[in-house]
N, C-alpha and C positions, 0 to 999 in steps of 0.2 A: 504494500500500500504506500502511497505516496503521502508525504505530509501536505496541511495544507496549506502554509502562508499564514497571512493574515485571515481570518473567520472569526464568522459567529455563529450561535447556535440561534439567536436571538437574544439573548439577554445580557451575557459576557462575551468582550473581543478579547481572542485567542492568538496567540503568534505560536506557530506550529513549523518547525526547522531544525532539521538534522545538525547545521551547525552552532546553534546555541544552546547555553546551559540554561536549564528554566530550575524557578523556583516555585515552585507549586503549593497551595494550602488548599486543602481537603475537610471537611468538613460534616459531624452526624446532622442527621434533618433537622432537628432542631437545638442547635446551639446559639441560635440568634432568634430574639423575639421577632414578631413582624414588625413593630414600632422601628428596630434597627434595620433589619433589612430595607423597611419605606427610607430611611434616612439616607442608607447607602445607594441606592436607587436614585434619589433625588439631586444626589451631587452634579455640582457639573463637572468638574476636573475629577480626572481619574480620582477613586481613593487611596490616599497611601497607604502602603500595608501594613508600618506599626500603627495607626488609625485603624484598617481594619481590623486588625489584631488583636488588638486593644478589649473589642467587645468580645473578641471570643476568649479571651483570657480572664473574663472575667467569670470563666465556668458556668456557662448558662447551661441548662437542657439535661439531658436523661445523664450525661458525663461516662458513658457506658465503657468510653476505653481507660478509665481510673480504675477499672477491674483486669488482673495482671492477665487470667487467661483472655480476656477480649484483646489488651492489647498487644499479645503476644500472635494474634492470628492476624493482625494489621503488620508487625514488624513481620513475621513471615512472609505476608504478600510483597512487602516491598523489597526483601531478601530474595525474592525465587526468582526475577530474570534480570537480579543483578548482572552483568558481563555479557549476557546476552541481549535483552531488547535495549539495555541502558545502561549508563551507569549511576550508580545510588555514592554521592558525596559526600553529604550529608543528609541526618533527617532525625524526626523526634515527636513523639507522639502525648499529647497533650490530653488532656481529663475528654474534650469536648471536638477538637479538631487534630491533624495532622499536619507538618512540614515535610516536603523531602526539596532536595535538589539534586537534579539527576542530569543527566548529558543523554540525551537519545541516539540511540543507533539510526542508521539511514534509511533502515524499511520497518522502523515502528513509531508511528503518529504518533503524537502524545497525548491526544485523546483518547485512542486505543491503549495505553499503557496505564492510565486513572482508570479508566472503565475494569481493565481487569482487576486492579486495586478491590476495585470499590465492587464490583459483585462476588468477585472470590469472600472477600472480608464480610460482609453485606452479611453471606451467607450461611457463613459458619458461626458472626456473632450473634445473631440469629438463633441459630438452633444451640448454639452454650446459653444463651437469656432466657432459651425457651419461648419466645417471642415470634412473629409474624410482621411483616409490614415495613416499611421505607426505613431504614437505617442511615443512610448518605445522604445529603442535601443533593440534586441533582446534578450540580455544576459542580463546579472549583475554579480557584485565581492561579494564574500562571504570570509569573511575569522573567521575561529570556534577562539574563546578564549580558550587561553592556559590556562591561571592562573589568580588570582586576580588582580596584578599589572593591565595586559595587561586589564583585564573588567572595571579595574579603568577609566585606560587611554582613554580608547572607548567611556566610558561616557562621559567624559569630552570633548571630541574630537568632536561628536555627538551636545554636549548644547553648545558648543565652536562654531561651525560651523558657524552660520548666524553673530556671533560677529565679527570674524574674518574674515567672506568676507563682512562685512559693512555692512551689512544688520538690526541690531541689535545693541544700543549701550552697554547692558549687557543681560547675561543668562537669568535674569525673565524677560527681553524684547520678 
């Protein structure tokens, strides 16, 4: 399959290319109330991502991957086609959402690469909850690195993450 470019699905614009690293945030159906989602909707300039960040950090919703066997079947998905469709850089899995930053291979979309994330995971957190029904928000945020600074920054921001919403009292935590 060919990547796409620049798309959308309608709702979020996607940059889709074998030669850049993306930064992706993944997220359960409901980690954001609708009052936020309307807010982020209504922006005019892109949102920035410690902005959007921000609200999912602040542990809204079912937080289903704060449970070790949930988030153990989310780091497996992002682990099984490491070196194959991609490579996984970094990443870090959060009470309510996901980070990864990955480098695509050149015949796997990066649509196609969340989707398998997200229904392999879907599936099996699912039947550990004993549960039924939407697990994944529909979509996700990609946004490709520009330059060094910016892949610096993403790392950090990534190993940063669970420090900075208390989850963690440092990085080798």
């Amino acid at each position: 399959m060919t990547p796409k470019g620049w798309h959308s699905r309608g709702y979020l614009p996607h940059f889709d290319s074998p030669e850049s690293v993306q930064f992706l945030t993944f997220r359960l159906f409901d980690s954001l109330p609708a009052e936020a989602i309307e807010k982020l909707k209504l922006m005019v300039a892109p949102v920035p991502d410690a902005d959007r960040d921000s609200f999912l950090d602040d542990g809204l919703g079912s937080c289903w991957l704060r449970q070790p066997e949930v988030a153990t079947i989310v780091e497996d998905a992002l682990l099984h086609f490491d070196g194959t469709r991609y490579r996984l850089i970094a990443w870090t899995i959060m009470p309510n959402h996901g980070h990864a930053l990955i480098e695509p291979h050149d015949d796997s979309p990066l649509g196609n690469i969340v989707s398998s994330w997200k229904r392999f995971s879907a599936r099996m957190a699912n039947r550990v909850l004993g549960r039924s029904g939407p697990f994944w928000q529909d979509d996700y945020w990609d946004t490709y690195i520009r330059n060094e600074r910016h892949f610096e920054s993403t790392v950090a921001y990534i190993e940063n993450n669970p420090v900075k919403a208390g989850l963690a009292k440092d990085i080798a935590e």
